[in-house]
Structure formats: C-alpha cells, structure tokens
N, C-alpha and C positions, 0 to 999 in steps of 0.2 A: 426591543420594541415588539410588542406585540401582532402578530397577522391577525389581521382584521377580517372577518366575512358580513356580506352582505343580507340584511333581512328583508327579505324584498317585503313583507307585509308592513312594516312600519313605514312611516312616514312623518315628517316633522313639519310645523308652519310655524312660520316664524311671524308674528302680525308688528314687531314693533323695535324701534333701534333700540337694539338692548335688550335684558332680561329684567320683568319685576316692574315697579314704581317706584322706585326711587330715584336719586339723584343718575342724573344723563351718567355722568363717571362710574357710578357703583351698578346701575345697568350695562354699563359696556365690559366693565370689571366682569360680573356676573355672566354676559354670556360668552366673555374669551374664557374663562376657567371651564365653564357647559361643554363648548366644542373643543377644546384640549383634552380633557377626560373623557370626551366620548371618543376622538382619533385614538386615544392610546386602553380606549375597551375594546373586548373580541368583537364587539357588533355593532354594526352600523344600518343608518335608516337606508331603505333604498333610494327615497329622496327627501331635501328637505324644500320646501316651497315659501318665497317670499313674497310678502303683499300689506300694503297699507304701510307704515311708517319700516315693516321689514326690508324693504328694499334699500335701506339706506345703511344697511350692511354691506352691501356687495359692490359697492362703489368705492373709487378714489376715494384715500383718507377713511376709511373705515378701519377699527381698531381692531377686529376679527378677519381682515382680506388673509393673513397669512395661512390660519385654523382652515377658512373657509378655501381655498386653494389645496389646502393638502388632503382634506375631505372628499372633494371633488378627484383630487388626483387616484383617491381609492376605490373610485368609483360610486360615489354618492352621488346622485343628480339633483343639481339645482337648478331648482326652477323659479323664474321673476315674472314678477307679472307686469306687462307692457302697459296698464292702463295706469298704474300706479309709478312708474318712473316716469314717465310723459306728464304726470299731474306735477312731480315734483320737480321734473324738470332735468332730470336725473340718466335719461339715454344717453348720453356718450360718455356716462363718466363710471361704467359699468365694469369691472376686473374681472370678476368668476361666475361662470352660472350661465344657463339659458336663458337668455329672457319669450317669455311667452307670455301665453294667454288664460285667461279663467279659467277655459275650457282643459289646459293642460293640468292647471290644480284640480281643476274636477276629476279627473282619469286618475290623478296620481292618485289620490282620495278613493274613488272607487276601486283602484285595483291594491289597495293598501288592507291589513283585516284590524290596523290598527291606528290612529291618528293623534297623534299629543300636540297641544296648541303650547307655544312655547310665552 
C-alpha cells in the first residue's frame, strides 16, 4: 500500500449521492471506484466537504462508508453540513465525518489554493 501525504491546498465537494447522472447504481459504482483510487494515490485532499444530496454518503447504508472511513482514518477531514442533514432528516444516522456548518465549507474553500466539485 502506498503512504499517502496530505495536500493541504486541495479540497474536494461532493454535492450529490454518487458520481455523474446516471443511474443511482452506476453513480454509487462511480464514486466507490473515485475514493479507492484516490486512498491507494500518494495524495490526498486535505478535506472533502459534503452538502446538498452529498451528505447522503456519510450516513448508515451508504455504499462508500468503508472508502470514506479509511480516508478520514489518513487524515482527510470531513466535513457535513448541518443544514443539509436536518432537511433530509439524516442527523443520527451519520458514521464518518464532522458535521458542521456553511461557514466551515467556506474556510475549507478559502484556505484551499484548489477546489474540484465532484
């Protein structure tokens, strides 16, 4: 396995369950193959931020909790945003990550020199 180091200027947002427009299945497909190849690249984001239909990753029954667990285990920080689990209904049923605020994506975003919307 490869040692991972952290890029602190990246940063990842994830806005939606899964990768792409396709089918819910080949979107989920999509971003468990995303976060396996990025855990087993030399570089990782410093954080990745969930919001909007993203947050329905980091919860019970999400098909990426294990990827997203050992990400975090390397020191990736994730981050959820509180106003977006509360809509879905989604606070207790939350497995990895921080959940916060707008204002924490905003920081993450500002102190990032680079931002890729997934």
């Amino acid at each position: 396995m490869t040692e991972n180091t952290i890029n602190q200027s990246v940063v990842l947002l994830i806005t939606h369950d899964g990768m792409g427009s396709a089918t819910i299945e080949l979107q989920h497909k999509l971003m468990g193959v995303y976060l396996r190849l990025l855990i087993e690249s030399e570089t990782l984001p410093a954080a990745i931020c969930f919001y909007t239909d993203g947050v329905k990753l980091v919860v019970e029954g999400s098909p990426v909790l294990e990827q997203l667990k050992s990400l975090e285990a390397k020191g990736v920080h994730l981050i959820i945003c509180r106003t977006c689990l509360e809509y879905f209904g989604l606070e207790e049923r939350v497995q990895v990550g921080v959940i916060g605020g707008m204002t924490d994506v905003i920081e993450a975003q500002w102190r990032a020199g680079k931002v890729v919307t997934l």
